[in-house]
C-alpha positions as CSV (number, residue, x, y, z in Angstrom):
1,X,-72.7,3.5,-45.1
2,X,-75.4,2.8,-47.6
3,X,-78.9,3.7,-48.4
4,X,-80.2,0.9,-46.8
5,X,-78.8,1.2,-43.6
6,X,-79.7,4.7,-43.1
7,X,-82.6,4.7,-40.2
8,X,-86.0,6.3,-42.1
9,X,-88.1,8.2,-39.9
10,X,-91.7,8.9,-41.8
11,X,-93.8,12.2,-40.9
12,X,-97.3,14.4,-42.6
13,X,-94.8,17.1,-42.7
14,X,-91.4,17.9,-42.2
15,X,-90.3,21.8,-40.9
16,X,-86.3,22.6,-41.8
17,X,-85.5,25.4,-39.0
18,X,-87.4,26.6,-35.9
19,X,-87.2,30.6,-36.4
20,X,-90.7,32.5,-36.9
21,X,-91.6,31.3,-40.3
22,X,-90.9,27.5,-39.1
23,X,-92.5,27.8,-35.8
24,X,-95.8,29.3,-37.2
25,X,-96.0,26.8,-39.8
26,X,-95.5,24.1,-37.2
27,X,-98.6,25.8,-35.4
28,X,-100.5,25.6,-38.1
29,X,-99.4,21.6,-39.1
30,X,-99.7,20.6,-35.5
31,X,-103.2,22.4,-34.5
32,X,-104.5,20.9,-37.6
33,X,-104.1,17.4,-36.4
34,X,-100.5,16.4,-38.8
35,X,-97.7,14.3,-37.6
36,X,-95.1,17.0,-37.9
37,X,-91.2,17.0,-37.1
38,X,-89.3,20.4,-36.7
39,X,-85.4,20.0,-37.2
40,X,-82.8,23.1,-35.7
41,X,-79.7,23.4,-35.3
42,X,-80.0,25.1,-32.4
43,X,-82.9,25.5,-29.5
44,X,-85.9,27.1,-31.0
45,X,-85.7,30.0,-28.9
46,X,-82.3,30.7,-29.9
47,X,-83.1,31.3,-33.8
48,X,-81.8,34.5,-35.3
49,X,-85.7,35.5,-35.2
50,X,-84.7,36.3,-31.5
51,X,-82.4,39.0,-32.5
52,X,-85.1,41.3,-34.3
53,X,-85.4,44.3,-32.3
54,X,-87.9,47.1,-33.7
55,X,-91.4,45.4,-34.8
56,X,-93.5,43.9,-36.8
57,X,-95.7,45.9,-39.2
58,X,-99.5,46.0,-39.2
59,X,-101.6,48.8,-40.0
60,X,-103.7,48.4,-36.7
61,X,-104.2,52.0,-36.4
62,X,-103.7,52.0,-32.7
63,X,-102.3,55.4,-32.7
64,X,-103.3,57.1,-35.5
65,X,-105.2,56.7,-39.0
66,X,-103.6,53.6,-41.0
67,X,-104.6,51.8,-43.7
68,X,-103.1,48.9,-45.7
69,X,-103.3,50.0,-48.9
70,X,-100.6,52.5,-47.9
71,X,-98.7,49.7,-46.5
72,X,-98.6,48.1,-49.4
73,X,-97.4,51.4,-51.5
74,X,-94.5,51.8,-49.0
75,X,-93.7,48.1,-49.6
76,X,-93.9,48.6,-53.0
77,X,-91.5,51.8,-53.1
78,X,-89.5,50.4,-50.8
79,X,-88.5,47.5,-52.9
80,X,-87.8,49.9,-55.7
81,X,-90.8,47.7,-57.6
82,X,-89.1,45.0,-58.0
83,X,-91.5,43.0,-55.5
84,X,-94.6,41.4,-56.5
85,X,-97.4,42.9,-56.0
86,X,-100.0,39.9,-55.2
87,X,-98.2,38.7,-52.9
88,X,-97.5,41.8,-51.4
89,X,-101.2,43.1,-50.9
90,X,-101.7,39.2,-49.3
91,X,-99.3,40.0,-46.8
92,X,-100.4,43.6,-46.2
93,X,-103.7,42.7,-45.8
94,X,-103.3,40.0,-43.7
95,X,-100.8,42.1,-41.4
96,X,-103.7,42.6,-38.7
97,X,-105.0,39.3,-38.5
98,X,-101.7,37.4,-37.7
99,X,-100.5,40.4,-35.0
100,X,-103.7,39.9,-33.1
101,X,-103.7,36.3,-33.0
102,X,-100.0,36.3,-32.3
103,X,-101.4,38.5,-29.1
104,X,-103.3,35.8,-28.7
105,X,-100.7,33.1,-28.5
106,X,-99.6,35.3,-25.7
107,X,-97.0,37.9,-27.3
108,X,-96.4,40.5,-24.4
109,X,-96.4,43.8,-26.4
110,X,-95.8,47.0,-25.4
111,X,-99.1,49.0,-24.7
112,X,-100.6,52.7,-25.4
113,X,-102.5,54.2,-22.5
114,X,-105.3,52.8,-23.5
115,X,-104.2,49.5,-23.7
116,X,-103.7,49.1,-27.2
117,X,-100.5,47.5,-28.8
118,X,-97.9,50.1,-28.6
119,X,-96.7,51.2,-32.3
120,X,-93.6,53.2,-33.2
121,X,-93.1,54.7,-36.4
122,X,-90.3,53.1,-38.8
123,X,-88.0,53.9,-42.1
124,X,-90.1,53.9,-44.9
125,X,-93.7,53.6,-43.4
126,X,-96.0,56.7,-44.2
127,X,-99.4,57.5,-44.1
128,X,-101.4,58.2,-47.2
129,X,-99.2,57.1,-50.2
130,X,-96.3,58.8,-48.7
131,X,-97.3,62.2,-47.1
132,X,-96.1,61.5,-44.0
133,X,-94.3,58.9,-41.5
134,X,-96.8,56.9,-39.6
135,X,-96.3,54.4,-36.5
136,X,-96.9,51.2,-37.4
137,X,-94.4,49.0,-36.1
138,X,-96.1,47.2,-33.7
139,X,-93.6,46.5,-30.6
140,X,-92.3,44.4,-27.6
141,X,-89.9,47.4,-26.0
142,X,-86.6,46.7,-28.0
143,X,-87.0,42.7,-28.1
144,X,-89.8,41.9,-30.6
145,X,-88.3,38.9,-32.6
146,X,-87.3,37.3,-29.1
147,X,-90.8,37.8,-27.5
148,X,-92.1,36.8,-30.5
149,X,-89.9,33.6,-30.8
150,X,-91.0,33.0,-27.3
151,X,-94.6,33.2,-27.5
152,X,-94.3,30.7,-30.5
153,X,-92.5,28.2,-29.2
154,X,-95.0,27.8,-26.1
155,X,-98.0,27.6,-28.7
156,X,-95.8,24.8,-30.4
157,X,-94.9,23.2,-26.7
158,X,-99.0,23.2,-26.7
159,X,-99.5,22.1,-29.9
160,X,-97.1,18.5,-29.0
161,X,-94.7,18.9,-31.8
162,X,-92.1,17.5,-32.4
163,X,-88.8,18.9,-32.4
164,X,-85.2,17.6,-33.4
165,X,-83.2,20.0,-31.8
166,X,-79.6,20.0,-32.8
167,X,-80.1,18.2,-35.9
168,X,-78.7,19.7,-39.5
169,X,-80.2,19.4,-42.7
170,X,-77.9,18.0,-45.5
171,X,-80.1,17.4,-48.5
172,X,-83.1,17.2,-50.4
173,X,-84.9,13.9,-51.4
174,X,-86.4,14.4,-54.5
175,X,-87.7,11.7,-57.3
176,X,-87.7,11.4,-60.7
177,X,-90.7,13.3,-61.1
178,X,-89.0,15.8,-59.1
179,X,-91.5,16.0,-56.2
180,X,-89.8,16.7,-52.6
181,X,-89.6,13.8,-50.6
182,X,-88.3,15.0,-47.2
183,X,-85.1,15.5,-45.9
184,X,-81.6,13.7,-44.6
185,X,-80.5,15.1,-42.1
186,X,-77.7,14.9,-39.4
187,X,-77.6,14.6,-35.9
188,X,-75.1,16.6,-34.3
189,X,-74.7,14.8,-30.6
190,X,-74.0,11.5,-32.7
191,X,-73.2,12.0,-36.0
192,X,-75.9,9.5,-37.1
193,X,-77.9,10.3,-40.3
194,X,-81.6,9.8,-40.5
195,X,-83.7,10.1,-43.3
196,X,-87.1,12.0,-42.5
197,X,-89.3,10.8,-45.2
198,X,-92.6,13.4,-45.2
199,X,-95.7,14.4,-47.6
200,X,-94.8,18.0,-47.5
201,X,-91.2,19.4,-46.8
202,X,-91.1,23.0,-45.3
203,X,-87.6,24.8,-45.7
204,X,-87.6,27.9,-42.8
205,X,-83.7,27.7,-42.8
206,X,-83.1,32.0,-42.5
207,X,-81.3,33.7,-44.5
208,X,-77.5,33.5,-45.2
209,X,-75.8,36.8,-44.2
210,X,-72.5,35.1,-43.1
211,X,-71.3,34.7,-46.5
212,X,-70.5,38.3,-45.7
213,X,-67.1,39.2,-43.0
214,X,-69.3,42.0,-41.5
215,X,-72.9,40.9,-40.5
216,X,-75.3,41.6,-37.7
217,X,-76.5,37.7,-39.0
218,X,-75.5,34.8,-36.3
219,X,-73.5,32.3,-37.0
220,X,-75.7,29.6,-37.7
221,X,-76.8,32.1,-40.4
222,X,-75.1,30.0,-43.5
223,X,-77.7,28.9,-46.2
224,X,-78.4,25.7,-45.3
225,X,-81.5,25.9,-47.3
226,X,-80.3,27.9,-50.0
227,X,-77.3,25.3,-50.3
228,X,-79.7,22.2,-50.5
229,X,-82.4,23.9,-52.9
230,X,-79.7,24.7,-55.7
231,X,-78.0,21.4,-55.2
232,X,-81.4,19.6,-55.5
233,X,-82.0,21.9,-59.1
234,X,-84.4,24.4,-57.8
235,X,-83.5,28.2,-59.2
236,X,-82.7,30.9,-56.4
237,X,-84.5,34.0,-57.4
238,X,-82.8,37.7,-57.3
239,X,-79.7,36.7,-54.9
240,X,-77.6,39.8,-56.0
241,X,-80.0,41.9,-53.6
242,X,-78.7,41.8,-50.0
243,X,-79.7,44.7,-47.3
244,X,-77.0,46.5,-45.4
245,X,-78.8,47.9,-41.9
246,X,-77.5,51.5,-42.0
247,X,-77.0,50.9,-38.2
248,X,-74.3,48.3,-37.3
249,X,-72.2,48.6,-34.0
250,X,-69.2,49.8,-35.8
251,X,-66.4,47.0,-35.0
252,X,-69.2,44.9,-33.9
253,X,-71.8,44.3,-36.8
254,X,-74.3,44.2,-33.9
255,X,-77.6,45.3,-35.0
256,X,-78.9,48.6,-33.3
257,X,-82.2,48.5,-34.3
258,X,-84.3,51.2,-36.8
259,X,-86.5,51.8,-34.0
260,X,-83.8,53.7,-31.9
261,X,-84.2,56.3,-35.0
262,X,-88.3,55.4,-34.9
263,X,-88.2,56.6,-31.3
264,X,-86.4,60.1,-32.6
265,X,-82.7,59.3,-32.5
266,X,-80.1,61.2,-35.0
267,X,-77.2,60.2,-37.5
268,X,-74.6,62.8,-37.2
269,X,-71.4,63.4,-38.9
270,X,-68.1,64.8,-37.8
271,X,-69.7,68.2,-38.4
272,X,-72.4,66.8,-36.1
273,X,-74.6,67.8,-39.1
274,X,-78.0,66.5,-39.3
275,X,-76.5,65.0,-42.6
276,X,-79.6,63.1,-43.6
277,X,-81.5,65.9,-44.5
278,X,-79.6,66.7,-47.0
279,X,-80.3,63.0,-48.4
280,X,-84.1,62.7,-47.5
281,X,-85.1,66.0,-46.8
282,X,-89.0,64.8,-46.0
283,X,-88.0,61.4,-44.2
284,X,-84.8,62.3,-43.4
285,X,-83.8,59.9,-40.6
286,X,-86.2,57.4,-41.6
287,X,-85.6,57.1,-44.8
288,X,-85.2,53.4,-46.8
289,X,-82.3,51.3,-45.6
290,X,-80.6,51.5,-48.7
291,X,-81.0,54.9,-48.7
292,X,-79.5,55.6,-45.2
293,X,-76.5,53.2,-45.5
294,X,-75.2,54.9,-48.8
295,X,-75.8,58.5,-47.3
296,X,-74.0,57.0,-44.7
297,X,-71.2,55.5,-46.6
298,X,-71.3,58.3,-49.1
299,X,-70.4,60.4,-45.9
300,X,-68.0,58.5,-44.5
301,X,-66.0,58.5,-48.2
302,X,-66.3,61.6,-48.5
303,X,-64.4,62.5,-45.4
304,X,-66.8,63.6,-42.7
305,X,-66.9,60.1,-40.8
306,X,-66.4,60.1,-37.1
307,X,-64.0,58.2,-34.8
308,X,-59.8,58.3,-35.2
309,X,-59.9,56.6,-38.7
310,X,-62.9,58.6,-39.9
311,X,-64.8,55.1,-40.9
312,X,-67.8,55.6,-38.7
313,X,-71.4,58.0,-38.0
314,X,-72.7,58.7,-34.7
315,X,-76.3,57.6,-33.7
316,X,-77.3,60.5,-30.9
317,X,-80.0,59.9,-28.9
318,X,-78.6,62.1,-25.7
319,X,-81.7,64.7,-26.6
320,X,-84.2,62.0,-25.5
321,X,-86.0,61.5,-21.8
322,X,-83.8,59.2,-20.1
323,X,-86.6,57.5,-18.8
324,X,-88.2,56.9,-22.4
325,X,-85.1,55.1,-23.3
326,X,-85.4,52.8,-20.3
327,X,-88.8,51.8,-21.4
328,X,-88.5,51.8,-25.0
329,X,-84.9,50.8,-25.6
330,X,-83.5,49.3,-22.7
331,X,-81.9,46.4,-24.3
332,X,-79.8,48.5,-27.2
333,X,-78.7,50.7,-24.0
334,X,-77.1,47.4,-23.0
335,X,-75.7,46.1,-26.2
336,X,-74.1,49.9,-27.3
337,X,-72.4,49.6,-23.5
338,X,-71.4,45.7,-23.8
339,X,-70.4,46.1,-27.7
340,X,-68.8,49.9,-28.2
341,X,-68.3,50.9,-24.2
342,X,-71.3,53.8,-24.4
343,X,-73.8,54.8,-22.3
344,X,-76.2,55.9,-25.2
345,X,-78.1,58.5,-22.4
346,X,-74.9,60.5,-22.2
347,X,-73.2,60.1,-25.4
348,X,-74.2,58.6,-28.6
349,X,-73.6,55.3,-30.5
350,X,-70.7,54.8,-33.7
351,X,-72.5,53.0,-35.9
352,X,-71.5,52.1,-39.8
353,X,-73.7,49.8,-42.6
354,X,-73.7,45.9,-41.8
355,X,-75.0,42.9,-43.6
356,X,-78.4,42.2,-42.7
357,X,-80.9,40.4,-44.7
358,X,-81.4,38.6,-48.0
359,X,-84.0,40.3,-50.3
360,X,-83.5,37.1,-52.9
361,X,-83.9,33.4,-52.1
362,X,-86.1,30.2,-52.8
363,X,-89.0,31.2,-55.4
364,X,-92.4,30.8,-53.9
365,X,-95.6,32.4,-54.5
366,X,-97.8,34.0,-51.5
367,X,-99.3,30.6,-50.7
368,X,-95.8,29.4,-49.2
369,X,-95.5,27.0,-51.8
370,X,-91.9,26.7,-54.0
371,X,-92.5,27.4,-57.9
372,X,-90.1,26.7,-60.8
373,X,-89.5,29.4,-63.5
374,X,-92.9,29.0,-65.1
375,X,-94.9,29.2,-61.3
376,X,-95.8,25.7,-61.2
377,X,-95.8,24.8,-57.7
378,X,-92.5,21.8,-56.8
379,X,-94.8,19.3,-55.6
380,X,-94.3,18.5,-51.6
381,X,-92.5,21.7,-51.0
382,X,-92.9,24.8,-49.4
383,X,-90.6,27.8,-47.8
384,X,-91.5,30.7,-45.8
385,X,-89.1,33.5,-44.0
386,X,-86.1,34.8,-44.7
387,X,-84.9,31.6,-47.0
388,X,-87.8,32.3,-49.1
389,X,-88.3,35.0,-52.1
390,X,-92.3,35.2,-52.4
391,X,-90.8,38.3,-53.4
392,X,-92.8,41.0,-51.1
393,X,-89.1,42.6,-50.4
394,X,-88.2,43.3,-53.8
395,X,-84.8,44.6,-54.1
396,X,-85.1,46.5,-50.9
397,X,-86.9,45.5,-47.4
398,X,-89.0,47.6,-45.2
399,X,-87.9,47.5,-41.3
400,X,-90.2,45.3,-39.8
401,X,-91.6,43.5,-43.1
402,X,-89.5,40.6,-41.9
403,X,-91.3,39.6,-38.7
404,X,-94.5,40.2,-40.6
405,X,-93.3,37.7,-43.7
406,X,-92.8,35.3,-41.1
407,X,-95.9,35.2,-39.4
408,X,-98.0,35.6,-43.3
409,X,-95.9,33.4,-45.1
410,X,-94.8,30.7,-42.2
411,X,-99.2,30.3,-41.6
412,X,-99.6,30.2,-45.2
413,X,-97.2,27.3,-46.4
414,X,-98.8,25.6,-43.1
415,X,-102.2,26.0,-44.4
416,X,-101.4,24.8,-48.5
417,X,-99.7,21.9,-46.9
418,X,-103.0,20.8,-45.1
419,X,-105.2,22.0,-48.5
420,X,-102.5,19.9,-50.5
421,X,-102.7,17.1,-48.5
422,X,-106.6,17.5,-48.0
423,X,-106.8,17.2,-51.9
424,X,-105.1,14.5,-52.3
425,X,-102.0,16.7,-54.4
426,X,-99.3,15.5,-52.1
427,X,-98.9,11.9,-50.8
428,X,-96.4,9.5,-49.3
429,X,-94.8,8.0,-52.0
430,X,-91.0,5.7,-51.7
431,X,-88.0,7.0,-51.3
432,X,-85.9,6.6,-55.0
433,X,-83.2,3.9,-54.5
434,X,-80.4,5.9,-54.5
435,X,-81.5,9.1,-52.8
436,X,-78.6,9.1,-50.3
437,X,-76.5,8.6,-52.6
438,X,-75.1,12.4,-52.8
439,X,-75.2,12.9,-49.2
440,X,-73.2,10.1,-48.1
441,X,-71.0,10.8,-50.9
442,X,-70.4,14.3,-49.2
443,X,-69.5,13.1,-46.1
444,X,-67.2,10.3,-46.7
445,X,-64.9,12.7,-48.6
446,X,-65.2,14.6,-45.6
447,X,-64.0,11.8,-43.8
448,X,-61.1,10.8,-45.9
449,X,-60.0,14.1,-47.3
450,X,-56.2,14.4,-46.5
451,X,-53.9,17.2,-47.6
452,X,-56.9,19.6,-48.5
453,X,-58.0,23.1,-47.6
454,X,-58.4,25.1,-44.0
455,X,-61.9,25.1,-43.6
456,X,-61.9,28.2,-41.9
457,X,-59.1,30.1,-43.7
458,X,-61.6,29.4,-47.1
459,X,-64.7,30.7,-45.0
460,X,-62.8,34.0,-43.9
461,X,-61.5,34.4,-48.1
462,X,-65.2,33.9,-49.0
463,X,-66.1,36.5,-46.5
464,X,-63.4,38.9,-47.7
465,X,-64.1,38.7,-51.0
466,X,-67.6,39.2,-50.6
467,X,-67.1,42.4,-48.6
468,X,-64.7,44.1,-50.7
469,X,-66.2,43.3,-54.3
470,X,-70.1,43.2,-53.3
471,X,-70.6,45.1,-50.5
472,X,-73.1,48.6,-50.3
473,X,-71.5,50.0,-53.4
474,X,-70.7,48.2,-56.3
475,X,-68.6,48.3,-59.2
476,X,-68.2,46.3,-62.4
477,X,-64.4,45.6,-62.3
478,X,-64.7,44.6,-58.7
479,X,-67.6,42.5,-59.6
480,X,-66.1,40.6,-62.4
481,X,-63.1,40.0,-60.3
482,X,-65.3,39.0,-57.6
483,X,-66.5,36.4,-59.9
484,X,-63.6,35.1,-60.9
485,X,-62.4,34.5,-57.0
486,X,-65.5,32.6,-56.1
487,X,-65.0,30.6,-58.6
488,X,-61.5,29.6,-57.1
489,X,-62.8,29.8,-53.7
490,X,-65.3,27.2,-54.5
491,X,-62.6,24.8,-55.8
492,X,-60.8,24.5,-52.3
493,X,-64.3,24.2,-50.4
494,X,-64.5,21.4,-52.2
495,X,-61.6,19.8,-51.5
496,X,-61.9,21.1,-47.5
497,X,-59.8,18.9,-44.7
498,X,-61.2,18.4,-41.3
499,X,-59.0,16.8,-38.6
500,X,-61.3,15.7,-36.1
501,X,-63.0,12.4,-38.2
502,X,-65.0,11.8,-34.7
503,X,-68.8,11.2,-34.8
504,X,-70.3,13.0,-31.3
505,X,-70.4,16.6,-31.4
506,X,-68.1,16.7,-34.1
507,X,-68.5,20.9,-35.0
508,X,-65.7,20.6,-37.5
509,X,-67.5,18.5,-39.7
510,X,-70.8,20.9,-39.4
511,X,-68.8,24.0,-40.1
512,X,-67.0,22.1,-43.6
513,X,-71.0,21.2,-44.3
514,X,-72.1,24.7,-43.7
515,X,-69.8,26.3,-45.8
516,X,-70.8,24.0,-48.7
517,X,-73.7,26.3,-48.4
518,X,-72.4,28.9,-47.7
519,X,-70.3,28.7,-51.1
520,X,-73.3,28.2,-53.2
521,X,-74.7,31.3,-51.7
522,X,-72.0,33.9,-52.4
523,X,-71.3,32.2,-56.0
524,X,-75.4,33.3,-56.9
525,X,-75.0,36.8,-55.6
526,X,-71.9,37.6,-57.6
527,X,-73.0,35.9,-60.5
528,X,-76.3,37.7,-60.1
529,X,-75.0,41.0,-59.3
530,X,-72.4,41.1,-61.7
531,X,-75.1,40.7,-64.3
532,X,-77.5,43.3,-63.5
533,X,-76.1,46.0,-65.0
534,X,-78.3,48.5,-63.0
535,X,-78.9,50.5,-59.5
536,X,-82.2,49.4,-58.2
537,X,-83.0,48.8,-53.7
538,X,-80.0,47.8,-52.5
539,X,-78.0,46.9,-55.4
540,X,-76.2,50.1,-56.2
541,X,-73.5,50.4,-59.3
542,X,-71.2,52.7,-60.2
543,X,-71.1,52.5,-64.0
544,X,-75.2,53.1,-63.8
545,X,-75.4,56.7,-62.0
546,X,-78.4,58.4,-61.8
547,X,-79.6,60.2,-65.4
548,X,-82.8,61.6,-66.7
549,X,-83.3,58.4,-68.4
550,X,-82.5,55.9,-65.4
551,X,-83.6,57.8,-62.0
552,X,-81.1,56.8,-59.4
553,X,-79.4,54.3,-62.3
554,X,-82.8,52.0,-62.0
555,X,-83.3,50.4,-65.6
556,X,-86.9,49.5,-66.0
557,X,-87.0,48.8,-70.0
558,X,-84.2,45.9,-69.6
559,X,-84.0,45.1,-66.1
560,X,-87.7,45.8,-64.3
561,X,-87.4,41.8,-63.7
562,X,-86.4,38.7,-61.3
563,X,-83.3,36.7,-61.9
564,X,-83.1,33.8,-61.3
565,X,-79.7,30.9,-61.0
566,X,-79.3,27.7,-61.6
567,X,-77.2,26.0,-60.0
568,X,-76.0,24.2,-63.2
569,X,-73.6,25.7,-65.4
570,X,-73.7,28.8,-62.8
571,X,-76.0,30.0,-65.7
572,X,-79.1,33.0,-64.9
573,X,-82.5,33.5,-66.5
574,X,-85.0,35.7,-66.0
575,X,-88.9,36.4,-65.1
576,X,-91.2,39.2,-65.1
577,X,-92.3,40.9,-62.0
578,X,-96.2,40.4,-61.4
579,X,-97.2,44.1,-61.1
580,X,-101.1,42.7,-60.8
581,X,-101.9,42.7,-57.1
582,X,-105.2,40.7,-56.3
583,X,-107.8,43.3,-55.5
584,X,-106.7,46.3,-56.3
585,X,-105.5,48.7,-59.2
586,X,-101.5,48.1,-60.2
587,X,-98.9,50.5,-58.2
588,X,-97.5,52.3,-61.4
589,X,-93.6,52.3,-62.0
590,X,-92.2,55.7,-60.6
591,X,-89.1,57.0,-59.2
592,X,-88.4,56.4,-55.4
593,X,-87.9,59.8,-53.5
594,X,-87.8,60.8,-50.0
């Protein structure tokens, strides 16, 4: 197959991914009168947005005094200041906004008495620059992300876009001049590749938790767009920060959500201590993630964990109304009988820290649009959700700050695509002559590879390795040597064998594709992490402990900054963290307590 025989299919805008972030954006596109094509890999209402559970953050006030100034301090603290602070105040600020008008679209939330959303409060989330927690998760019983997902979708249905469902996204097209030309892109039913040839190229791809063995991510959860940015030569920014949810079914990596803790639930040890209080004696329970999952895991070394191999914690929620948990947490009552055989009313739930969410990804700034090192926007391209770093998670995420990113950051990359293309910035221009060329080189070696490697036996090593040697706590000889085994994981990924050379429904050939994500992935956040040589979020080392120098190991004189990797030479750089926000006075530098 060459270039010109591959069919060209020509759109305003192209959307890579139909989670939250993509689905606003398509909103957005669509309502505002653009031709606009949204490509999944599975059924829209089957992104991993559906598996969010608590929230989404806005200080609405609904039950008690908020404001979002003290939002944006908690998002600031949380990310242990290594988010930026424009674009965090943006998405603070607009917090309110989008969650009414996602009411709007029709997103059944829980109520108050009165009638008001229904708001629980969450890890992390005070009132007043600290003082106390406040309830400001906004939520839809236990289901948020798939009400959410839901309510979307239907707008989008409304809207007439266009959606290529069960198509995956292989590759940039970029030109010379290195604007983004669209996407190619295969169709999983045939096997036929398409190019989609668009003004402005979204990427809402998710994040990439499976590079991990133990994950509450799903399975379509691989990178995609993390793969094709660094492949087309765009940096990834701070990749060594990845969020372990204290509260993974243990056994099962299925997420019990923060809000079981939000609603008053308790993490016990053997001792059926109360051991958080020892840990975060003012937030205790609700603490940071990061903070929970190494009291947890710091608990579980030390010999107090629960269960007949002493690797889990309990979460007990037996002290709570039965009826409340019926209302407010019906579906995590289902999932800890399905997923650990307990009823959660009579006895409560072993959980232990699981992969969750990426902190790092493709640089943008709070308009949604993609920036090189310097912050010059990549002409014709644009990223929003989990794929994206406009950093406002730092090196640590608040609970519910992921729903909220989406809806902020998918409706702002909608709206600079429309300014772009209002000003004239972005236009169609032809497709380079050879801009297949990669692409089709990928998939005939797939096609003729004989004699090469398992792709599933490679995916399981990468996993493994990136368990054991990056995992909640770090260490530098681990790291190095987790280096060094990526390294010779990625040369048998690239020498991968699939049996099955068929064209329809061919999921062999999607998984070898996937993992070529997948690979450059794990490679940036060893590479990264390795490098950091300090504790700061979620990145926690052993050989930088906690001193009067370096609270809790954080470096701020050589390391208060983003890293980014290219892609070339495996090589890093760095930029500084914009501590300006946009209206109001700079959240100083301080140490994180609880």
């Amino acid at each position: 197959m060459s270039n010109s025989s591959i069919p060209v299919r020509k759109f305003d805008a192209v959307i890579v991914g139909a989670g939250g972030s993509g689905l606003r954006a398509a909103i957005q596109l669509s309502e505002g009168g653009l031709k606009t094509a949204v490509l999944s890999k599975v059924f829209p209402t089957r992104s991993h947005t559906v598996a969010a559970q608590g929230g989404v953050s806005a200080s609405l006030g609904n039950s008690e005094e908020d404001h979002w100034h003290w939002h944006m301090y908690d998002t600031v603290k949380g990310s242990d200041w290594l988010g930026d602070q424009d674009a965090i105040e943006y998405m603070c600020r607009k917090a309110p906004e989008v969650v009414v008008e996602l009411e709007h679209f029709g997103m059944p939330f829980d109520r108050t008495d009165e009638g008001k959303i229904y708001q629980r409060p969450f890890g992390g989330h005070m009132s007043n620059f600290g003082e106390k927690p406040v309830r400001r998760a906004c939520a839809a019983a236990d289901r948020t992300g798939h009400a959410m997902l839901h309510a979307l979708y239907q707008r989008n249905v409304r809207a007439n876009t266009q959606f290529f469902v069960e198509w995956m996204a292989l590759d940039l097209i970029r030109d010379e001049s290195g604007q983004v030309l669209g996407v190619i892109a295969l169709e999983m039913e045939t096997g036929e590749v398409v190019a989609f040839h668009a003004k402005a190229t979204i990427f809402a791809t998710g994040g990439a938790g499976r590079i991990y063995y133990s994950s509450t991510n799903a399975f379509i959860n691989t990178g995609d767009g993390l793969g094709m940015a660094a492949r087309a030569g765009i940096a990834l920014e701070d990749m060594e920060f990845w969020q372990f949810h204290p509260t993974g079914v243990a056994g099962a990596g299925v997420l019990i959500t923060e809000g079981v803790r939000g609603e008053g639930g308790i993490l016990r040890n053997s001792d059926n201590e109360r051991f958080m209080e020892r840990y975060a004696p003012n937030a205790k329970d609700l603490a940071s993630r990061d903070v929970v999952s190494r009291a947890m895991v710091t608990e579980i070394n030390e010999g107090r964990g629960c269960g007949p191999n002493k690797d889990f914690v309990l979460l007990d929620i037996t002290h709570l109304d039965p009826a409340t948990i019926m209302k407010r947490l019906p579906g995590i009552r289902e999932i800890s009988i399905q997923f650990a055989g307990i009823d959660p009313i009579q006895a409560p739930i072993p959980v232990v820290p699981t992969c969750h969410y990426q902190m790092g990804g493709i640089p943008t700034n709070f308009k949604g649009q993609v920036v090189s090192a310097d912050g010059v926007p990549v002409k014709g391209f644009y990223a929003a959700g989990e794929v994206a770093c406009a950093s406002v998670h730092g090196a640590n995420r608040l609970g519910t700050n992921s729903l909220l990113d989406l809806l902020v950051f998918g409706k702002s990359s909608g709206d600079s695509v429309i300014e772009d293309l209002a000003s004239g910035a972005i236009v169609h221009k032809d497709l380079p002559a050879a801009y297949a060329e990669r692409t089709l080189a990928r998939l005939h070696r797939l096609n003729t590879q004989t004699g090469g490697s398992n792709v599933n036996e490679t995916r399981l090593e990468l996993q493994r390795t990136m368990q054991k040697h990056c995992g909640v706590f770090r260490f530098k000889d681990m790291l190095v040597e987790g280096v060094a085994k990526i390294v010779e994981i990625e040369k048998a990924v690239a020498r991968t064998e699939i049996k099955d050379k068929s064209q329809v429904w061919n999921t062999a050939r999607v998984e070898a594709l996937e993992l070529d994500n997948l690979i450059e992935v794990a490679k940036a956040t060893l590479v990264s992490a390795e490098a950091r040589k300090e504790s700061r979020g979620a990145h926690v080392r052993d050989d930088a402990p906690d001193t009067p120098e370096n609270p809790n190991g954080r470096d701020d004189v050589n390391w208060h900054k983003h890293t980014l990797w290219e892609r070339e030479g495996s090589s890093l750089s760095y930029k500084p963290v914009t501590m300006t926000p946009l209206t109001v006075e700079t959240i100083a530098l301080k140490t994180r307590s609880y």
